[in-house]
Every structure is written in structure tokens, then in C-alpha cells.
C-alpha positions as CSV (number, residue, x, y, z in Angstrom):
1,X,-48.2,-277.7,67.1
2,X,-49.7,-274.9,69.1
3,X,-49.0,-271.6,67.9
4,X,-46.3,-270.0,69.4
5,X,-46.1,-268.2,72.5
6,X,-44.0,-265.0,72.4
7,X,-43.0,-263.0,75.5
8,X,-43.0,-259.0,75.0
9,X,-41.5,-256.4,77.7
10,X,-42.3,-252.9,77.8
11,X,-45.0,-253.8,75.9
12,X,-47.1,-251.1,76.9
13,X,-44.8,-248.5,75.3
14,X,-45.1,-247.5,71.5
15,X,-42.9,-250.2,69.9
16,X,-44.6,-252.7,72.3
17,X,-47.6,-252.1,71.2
18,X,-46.8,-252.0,67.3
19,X,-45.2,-255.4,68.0
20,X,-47.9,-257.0,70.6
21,X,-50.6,-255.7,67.6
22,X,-48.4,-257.5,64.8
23,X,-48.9,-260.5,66.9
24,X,-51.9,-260.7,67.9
25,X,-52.8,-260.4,64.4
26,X,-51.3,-263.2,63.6
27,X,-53.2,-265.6,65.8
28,X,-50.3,-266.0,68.6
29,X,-50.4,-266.1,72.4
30,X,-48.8,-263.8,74.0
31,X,-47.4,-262.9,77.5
32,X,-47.4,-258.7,77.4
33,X,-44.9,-257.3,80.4
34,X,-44.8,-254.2,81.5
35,X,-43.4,-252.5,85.0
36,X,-47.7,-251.0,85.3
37,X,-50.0,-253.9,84.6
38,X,-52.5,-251.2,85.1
39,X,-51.4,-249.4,81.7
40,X,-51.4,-252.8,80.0
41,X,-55.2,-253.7,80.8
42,X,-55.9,-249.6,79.9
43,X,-54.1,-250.4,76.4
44,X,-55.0,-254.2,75.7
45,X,-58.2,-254.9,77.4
46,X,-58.4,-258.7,77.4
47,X,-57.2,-260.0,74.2
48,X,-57.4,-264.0,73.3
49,X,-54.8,-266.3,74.8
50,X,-52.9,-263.4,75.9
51,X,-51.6,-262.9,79.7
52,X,-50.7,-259.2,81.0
53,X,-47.9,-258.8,84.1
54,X,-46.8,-256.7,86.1
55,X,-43.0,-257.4,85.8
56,X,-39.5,-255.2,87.1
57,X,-37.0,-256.4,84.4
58,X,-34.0,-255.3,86.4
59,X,-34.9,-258.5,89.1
60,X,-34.3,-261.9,87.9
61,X,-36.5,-263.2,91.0
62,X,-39.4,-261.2,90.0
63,X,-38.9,-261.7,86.0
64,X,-38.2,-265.4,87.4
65,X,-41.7,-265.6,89.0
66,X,-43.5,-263.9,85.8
67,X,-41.9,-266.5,83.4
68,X,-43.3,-269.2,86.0
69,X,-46.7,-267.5,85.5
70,X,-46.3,-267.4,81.7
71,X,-45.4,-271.0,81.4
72,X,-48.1,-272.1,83.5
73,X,-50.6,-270.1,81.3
74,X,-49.2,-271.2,77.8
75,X,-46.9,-274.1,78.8
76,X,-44.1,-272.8,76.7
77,X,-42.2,-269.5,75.5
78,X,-40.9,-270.1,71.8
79,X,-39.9,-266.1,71.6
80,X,-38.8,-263.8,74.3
81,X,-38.9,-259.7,72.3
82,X,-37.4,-257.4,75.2
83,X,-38.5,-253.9,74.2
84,X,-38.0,-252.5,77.1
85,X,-35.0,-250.0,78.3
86,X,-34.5,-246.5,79.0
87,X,-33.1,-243.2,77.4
88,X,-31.2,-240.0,79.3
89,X,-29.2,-237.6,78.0
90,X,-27.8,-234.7,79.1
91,X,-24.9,-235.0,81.2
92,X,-21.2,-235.3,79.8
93,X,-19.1,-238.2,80.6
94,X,-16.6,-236.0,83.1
95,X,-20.4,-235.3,84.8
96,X,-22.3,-238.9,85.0
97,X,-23.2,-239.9,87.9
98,X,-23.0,-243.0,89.4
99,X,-27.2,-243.2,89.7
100,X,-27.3,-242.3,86.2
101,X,-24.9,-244.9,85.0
102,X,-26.5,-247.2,86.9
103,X,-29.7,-247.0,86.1
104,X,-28.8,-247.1,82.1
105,X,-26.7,-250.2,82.8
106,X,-29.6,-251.8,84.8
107,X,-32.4,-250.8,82.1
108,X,-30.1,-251.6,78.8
109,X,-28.0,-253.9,79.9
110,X,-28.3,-255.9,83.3
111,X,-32.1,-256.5,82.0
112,X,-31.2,-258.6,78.7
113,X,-29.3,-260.8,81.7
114,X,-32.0,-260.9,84.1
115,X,-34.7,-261.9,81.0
116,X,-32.0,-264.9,80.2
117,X,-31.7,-266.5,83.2
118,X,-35.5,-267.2,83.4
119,X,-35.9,-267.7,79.4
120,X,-33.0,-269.7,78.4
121,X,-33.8,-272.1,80.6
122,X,-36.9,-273.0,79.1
123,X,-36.1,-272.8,75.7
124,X,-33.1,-275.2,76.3
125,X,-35.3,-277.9,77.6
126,X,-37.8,-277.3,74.4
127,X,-35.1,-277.6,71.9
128,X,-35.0,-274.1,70.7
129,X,-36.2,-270.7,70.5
130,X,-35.4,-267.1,69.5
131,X,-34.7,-264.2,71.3
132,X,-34.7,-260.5,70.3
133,X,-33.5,-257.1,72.0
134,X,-34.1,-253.7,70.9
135,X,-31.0,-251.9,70.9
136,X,-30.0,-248.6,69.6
137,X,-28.0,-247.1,66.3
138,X,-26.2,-245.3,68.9
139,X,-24.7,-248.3,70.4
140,X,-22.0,-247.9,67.4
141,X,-20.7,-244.9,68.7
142,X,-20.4,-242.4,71.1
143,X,-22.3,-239.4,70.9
144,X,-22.0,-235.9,73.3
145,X,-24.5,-235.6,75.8
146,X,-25.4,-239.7,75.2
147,X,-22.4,-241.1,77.0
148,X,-24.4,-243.8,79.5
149,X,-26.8,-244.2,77.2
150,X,-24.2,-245.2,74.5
151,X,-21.9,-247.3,76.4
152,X,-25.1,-249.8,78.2
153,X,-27.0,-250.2,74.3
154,X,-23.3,-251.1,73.6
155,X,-23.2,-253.7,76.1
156,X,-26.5,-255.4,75.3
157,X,-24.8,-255.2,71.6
158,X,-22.2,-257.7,73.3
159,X,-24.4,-259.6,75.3
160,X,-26.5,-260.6,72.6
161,X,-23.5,-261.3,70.6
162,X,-22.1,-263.7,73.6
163,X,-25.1,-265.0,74.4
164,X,-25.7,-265.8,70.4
165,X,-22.8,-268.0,70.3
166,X,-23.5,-269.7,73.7
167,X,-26.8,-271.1,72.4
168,X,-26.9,-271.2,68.4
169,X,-25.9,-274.5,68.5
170,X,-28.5,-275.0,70.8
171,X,-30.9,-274.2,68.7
172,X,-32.0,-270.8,70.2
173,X,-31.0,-268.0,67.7
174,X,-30.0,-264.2,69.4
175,X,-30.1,-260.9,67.9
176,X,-31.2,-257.6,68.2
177,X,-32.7,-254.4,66.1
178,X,-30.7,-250.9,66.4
179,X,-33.2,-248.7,65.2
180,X,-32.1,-244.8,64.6
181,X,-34.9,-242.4,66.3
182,X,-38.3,-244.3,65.9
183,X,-41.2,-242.1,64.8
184,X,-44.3,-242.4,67.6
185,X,-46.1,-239.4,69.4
186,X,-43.7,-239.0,72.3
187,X,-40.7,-238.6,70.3
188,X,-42.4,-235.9,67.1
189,X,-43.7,-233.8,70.7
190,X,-40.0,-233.5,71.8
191,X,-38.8,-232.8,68.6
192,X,-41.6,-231.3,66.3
193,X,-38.7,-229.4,63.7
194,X,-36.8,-231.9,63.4
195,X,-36.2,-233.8,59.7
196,X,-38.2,-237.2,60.2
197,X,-37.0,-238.5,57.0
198,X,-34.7,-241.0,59.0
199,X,-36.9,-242.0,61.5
200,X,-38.6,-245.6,61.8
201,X,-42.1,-246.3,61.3
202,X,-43.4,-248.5,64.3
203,X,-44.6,-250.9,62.4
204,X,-41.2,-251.7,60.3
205,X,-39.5,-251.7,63.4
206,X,-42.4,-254.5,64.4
207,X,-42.0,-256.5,61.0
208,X,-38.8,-256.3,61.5
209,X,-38.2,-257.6,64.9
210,X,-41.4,-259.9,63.9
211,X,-38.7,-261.8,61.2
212,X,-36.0,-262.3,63.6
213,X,-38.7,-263.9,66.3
214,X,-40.0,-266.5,64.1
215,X,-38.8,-269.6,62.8
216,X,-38.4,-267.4,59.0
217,X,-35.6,-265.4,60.9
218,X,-34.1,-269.0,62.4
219,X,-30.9,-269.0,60.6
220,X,-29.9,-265.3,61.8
221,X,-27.7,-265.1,64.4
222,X,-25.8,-262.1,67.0
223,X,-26.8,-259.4,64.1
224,X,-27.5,-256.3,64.8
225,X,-30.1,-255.4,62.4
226,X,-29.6,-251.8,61.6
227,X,-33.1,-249.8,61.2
228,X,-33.3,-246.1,59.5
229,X,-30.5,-244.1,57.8
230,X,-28.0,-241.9,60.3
């Protein structure tokens, strides 16, 4: 067999990367998704057997049309990693507003849906597969000021759980990572006092999520896999 091909979103961003690099390390093709393919080409180059797209994971036609593309270059996707999402705080829940809400639900949460109804597809008719979503710690609880972004990292918490047991049986095994704060350049400028004893090394986060998206992670299923202390 080939080796694998494994689809990353928001790969252009700090986790991404760490988990595009772990990859590509290990001799796989990938497919590298990003809303700038611009920023992908400035960060990747042209790496072996890799593909870079352009791709608006809130539209299942346009993620639909990119998976189309990816299968044609690779003729198959054994792991779909969906990185990306989005992060706001700032407004109490008696002040959201319905853009705000909105646009967490659509980043976090409607996303994970629009990825599966162009992935699972494929990896039915190959006989298996793996997915993996990064969630958040704070999906387990409320926190002030975090209220949207709470509530939609808990809803991708239950849609990987539902989708998990729709397909295990199928063969295609569903979880995610829930990392506390993870420790990259844009998060120690926003916060340079804080303690950073907690927070998660990229490239844990990337070994992690590297387990759960390889046939050595197969027998995991809807787990949540907690990174960092709170």
C-alpha cells in the first residue's frame, strides 16, 4: 500500500504547521488547506506529494470541490485532521450577539459537519479511515467572557462523539484533542506574564493528534484526549 494521504485544515496556522511538519516527516502525502493558499505556498514552498488549497471550511460545496481536488491528486484520504476554528472572547452571554454566535458556531462547529459530508463519504467506500478535530479544554465548562466560544468547542465535542458512533463500526474511528492554551508566538505575545507551565508544546499537541490519525490510534474512539493541566 501507498502511504497514506492525510488532509490538514488551517494548516497554515501554528498547530498546522507543527502537524503538516510531523507528517511530512514521516514520508506521507498530504493535502494542506487553508482559507489563504497564498500563506500556505509562503510557509510550505512545494513539498513532495503534497497539494496546497485554498478552501472556506464553513461551505460544504467549496470543501466538496477541494476534497474532489485532493482525491484526484492522491486518489484517496485515509485521515482528515481539522485544525482549524476560531477564538473570541470578550462579551458576556446577556451581550452576544447573534454575528458573534454565529460565526463561533460556523468556525467550531458547523465546519466539523461541512468537512464530513465531503470526507466520510470517501472513507466509507475505502473501508475505513480516521478523523480528528481539535477541540478545546474549555469545551468542559463554561468560562466568563468565553460563553460562544465555550458552547460551539462543546458542540464539536458532540459531534465527534455522534459522528464516532455512526461510523466505528464502519471502520472509520472519530475523536478529537482538547488542548488547554497551546504555547506558539501569537499566544506568549498576548500574554507574555502569564505562568506557561500548563501550556502545550506544538509538537505534543502534533504527536498527539499524529497517534489518533494513524492506524496505531485505530482502536480509540469519540475521546476527547485532554492536553495540558487546567
Amino acid at each position: 500500500m501507498s502511504e497514506p494521504c492525510i488532509v490538514i485544515t488551517g494548516a497554515a496556522g501554528a498547530l498546522g504547521q507543527a502537524v503538516a511538519q510531523h507528517f511530512l516527516a514521516a514520508g506521507h502525502k498530504l493535502a494542506l488547506l487553508d482559507h489563504d493558499e497564498q500563506r500556505l505556498r509562503t510557509v510550505f514552498g512545494t513539498p513532495p506529494r503534497t497539494v496546497l488549497h485554498a478552501a472556506d471550511v464553513t461551505s460544504p460545496d467549496r470543501i466538496g470541490a477541494v476534497i474532489a481536488q485532493v482525491l484526484q491528486a492522491h486518489g484517496r484520504i485515509d485521515a482528515l485532521v481539522h485544525v482549524a476554528g476560531g477564538f473570541e472572547m470578550g462579551e458576556g452571554v446577556h451581550q452576544i450577539t447573534r454575528a458573534s454566535w454565529e460565526r463561533m458556531m460556523n468556525l467550531n462547529a458547523w465546519s466539523f459537519v461541512a468537512l464530513a459530508q465531503a470526507v466520510v463519504p470517501v472513507m466509507l467506500r475505502q473501508g475505513g479511515g480516521r478523523i480528528v478535530a481539535v477541540s478545546a479544554a474549555a469545551a468542559s465548562e463554561g468560562q466568563a467572557l468565553k460563553g460562544a466560544y465555550a458552547a460551539s468547542k462543546s458542540a464539536l465535542q458532540r459531534l465527534v462523539e455522534s459522528l464516532s458512533h455512526e461510523l466505528r463500526a464502519q471502520g472509520i474511528a472519530v475523536n478529537s484533542v482538547a488542548p488547554t492554551t497551546l504555547d506558539t508566538p501569537a499566544n506568549r505575545a498576548a500574554m507574555p506574564d502569564a505562568d506557561r507551565s500548563a501550556w502545550v508544546p506544538l509538537d505534543v499537541a502534533a504527536r498527539a493528534i499524529a497517534f489518533l490519525a494513524t492506524p496505531e490510534g485505530g482502536a480509540v474512539h469519540g475521546q476527547h484526549v485532554q492536553l495540558g493541566s487546567a
